[in-house]
N, C-alpha and C positions, 0 to 999 in steps of 0.2 A: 423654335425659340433659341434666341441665341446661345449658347455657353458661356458660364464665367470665364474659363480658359481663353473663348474668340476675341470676348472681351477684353480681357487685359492684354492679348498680344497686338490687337486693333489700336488699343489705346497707348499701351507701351511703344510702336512702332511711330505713333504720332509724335511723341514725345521726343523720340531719337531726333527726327524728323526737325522736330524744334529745336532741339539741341544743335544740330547743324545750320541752319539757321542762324542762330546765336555766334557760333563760330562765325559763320561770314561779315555778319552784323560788329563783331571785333573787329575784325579785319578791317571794314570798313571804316573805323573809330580812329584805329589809327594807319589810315590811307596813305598818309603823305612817306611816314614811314617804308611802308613796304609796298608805295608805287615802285620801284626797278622789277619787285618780284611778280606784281598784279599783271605788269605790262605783258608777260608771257603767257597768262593765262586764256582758257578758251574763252570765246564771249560769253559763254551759257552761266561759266562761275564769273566772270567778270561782273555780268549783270546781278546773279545771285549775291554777290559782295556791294553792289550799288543799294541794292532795293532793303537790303538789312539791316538792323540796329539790331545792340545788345544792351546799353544799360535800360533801356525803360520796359524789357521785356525778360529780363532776366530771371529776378526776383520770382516771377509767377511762378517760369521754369525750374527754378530750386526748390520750391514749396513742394510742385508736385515730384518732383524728382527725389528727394527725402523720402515722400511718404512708400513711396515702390519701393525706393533702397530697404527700408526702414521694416519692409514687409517680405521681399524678395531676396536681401543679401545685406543682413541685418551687419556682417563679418565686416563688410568693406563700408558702411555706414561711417565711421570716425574720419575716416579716409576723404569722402567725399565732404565732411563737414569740416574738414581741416586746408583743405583749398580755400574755401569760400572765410574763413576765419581762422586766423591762427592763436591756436588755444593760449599758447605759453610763450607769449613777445616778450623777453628781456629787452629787445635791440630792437629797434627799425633796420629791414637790411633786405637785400634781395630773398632770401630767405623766407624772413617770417611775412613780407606782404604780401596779400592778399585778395583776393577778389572785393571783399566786403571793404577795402582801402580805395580800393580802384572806381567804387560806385561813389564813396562819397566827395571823392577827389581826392583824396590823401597822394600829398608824391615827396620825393625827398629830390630838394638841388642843394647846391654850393656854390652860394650866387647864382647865373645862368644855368648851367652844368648841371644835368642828374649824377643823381649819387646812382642811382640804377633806373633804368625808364617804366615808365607804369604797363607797356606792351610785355613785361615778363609774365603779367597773370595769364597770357593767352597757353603759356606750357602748363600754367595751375590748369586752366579754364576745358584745357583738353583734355587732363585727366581726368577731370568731372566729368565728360562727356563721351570719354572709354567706358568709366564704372558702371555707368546708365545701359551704354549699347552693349556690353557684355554680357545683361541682362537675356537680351534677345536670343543669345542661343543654349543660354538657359531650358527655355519654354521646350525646346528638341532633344536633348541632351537628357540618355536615358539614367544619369549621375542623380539628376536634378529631382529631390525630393517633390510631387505636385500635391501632395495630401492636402494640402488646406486648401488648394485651390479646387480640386474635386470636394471636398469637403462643403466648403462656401456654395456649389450646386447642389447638395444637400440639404445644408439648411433652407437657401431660397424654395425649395419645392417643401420641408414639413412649412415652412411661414404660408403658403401658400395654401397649406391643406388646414393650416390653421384659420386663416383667413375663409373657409370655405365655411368650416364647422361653426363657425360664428357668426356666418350669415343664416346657417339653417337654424343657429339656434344653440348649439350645441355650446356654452360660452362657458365653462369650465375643462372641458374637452381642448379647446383651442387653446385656453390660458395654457393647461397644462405642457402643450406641444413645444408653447415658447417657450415656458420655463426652462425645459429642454434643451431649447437649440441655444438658449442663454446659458448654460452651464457647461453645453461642450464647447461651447465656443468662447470660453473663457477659462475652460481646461485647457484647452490649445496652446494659447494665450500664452497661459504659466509654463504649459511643459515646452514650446519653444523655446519660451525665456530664460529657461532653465530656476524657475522661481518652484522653491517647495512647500507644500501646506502639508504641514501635521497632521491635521484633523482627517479622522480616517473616511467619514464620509462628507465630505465639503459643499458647501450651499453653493447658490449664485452669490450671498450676503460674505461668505468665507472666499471668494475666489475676488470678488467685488477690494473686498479692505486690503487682501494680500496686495491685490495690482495698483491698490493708490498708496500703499504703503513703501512700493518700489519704484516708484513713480513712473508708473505707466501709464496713470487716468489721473486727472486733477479731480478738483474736488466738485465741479459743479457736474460731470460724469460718476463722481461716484456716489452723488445724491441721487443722479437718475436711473442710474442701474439697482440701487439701494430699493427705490419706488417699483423699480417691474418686478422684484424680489417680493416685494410684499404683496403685487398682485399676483402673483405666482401663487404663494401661500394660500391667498384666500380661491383661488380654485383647488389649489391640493390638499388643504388642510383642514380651512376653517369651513364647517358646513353650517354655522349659526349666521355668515352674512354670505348673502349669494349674491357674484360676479355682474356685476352691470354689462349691457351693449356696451358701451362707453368709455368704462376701464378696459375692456376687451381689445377694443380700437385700440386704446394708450400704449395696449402693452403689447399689441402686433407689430404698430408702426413704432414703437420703442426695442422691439427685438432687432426688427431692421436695421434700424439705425446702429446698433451694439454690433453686428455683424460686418456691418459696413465700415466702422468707423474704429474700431478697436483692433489694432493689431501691434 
């Protein structure tokens, strides 16, 4: 079975991959431009700068590229979201434009004349696409914290043994496992974030309100982590109603999903 680790270097590697892409796909956008410089290149990128586009394929590339930043290298996070939009525009200037000017077509002349040509976001565009590849030797680099990512092989295998016990039957057994992998894995969460809870023994319901309270979960995640909290309850607590198949299910494939999707 594969490893979470093979996994995200597999899929991380892809991404880079795209990412470069995207660069030639610029390049190509604006061809006319820096044909003298294209003309010296080898065929192989020649062709690789023909067959590329960037604005209708970008967007995807940043969506997923956030969410690694965002999970991987949380420090350079502002960084990479400050190419693609600039927070605090007094002025239109070479400066504060941006990638997110450059999709919708925003450009500044003076009469014919650019005030500065829209080909400056490809210097933004590449530092997006350093912070990303920088990632990659991360994964080798005995610096680089991997806990959560060993971690996350962790949980997949108790969700697993939980999913086994609730095939045999065992449906408070299982709940209970999730419960589990829900609450350290939403201790993680907080102590990454550096977010603190008071309360000396904290629920998944106390680790739940903290993280929508700091806006790390919207609200229609913190209704449904709220729900596998209280099916948690009724395998741990309540012994006047017993655990259905069914909420069993809800609350495997709703661990899942928290594991997967919360970081």
């Amino acid at each position: 079975m594969e490893s979470n680790i093979s996994k995200y270097q597999k899929d991380l590697k892809s991404l880079v991959q795209q990412g470069l892409n995207l660069y030639y796909g610029l390049i190509n956008e604006f061809y006319d431009e820096f044909k003298s410089e294209i003309a010296k290149l080898d065929d192989d990128t020649k062709e690789l700068i023909k067959k590329n586009t960037f604005k209708n394929r970008y967007n995807s590339w940043y969506n997923e590229s956030l969410s690694v930043i965002k999970q991987l290298m949380p420090e350079r996070l502002e960084d990479f979201v400050a190419y693609y939009k600039c927070p605090r525009r007094k002025e239109f200037s070479y400066d504060t434009y941006s990638i997110s000017d450059y999709l919708v077509g925003l450009i500044a002349k003076r009469g014919d004349e650019y005030v500065f040509r829209p080909s400056s976001i490809i210097t933004k565009y590449k530092q997006q696409y350093e912070i990303l590849k920088s990632l990659e030797t991360r994964f080798d680099s005995s610096l680089y914290d991997i806990k959560q990512l060993l971690q996350a092989d962790i949980f997949d295998s108790e969700v697993d043994a939980a999913r086994e016990l609730n095939r045999k039957g065992f449906l408070r057994a299982a709940g209970a496992i999730c419960g589990v992998v829900i609450e350290k894995h939403l201790y993680e969460i907080c102590s990454q974030r550096g977010i603190k809870i008071n309360k000396k023994n904290p629920t998944i319901n106390d680790y739940n309100q903290v993280l929508k309270d700091n806006n790390v979960i919207d609200i229609p995640m913190w209704r449904f982590v709220q729900r596998l909290g209280d099916i948690r309850n009724i395998c741990d607590h309540n012994k006047t109603e017993e655990p259905t198949d069914e909420i069993i299910n809800d609350l495997i494939s709703g661990t899942e999903k928290v594991i997967k999707t919360i970081f």
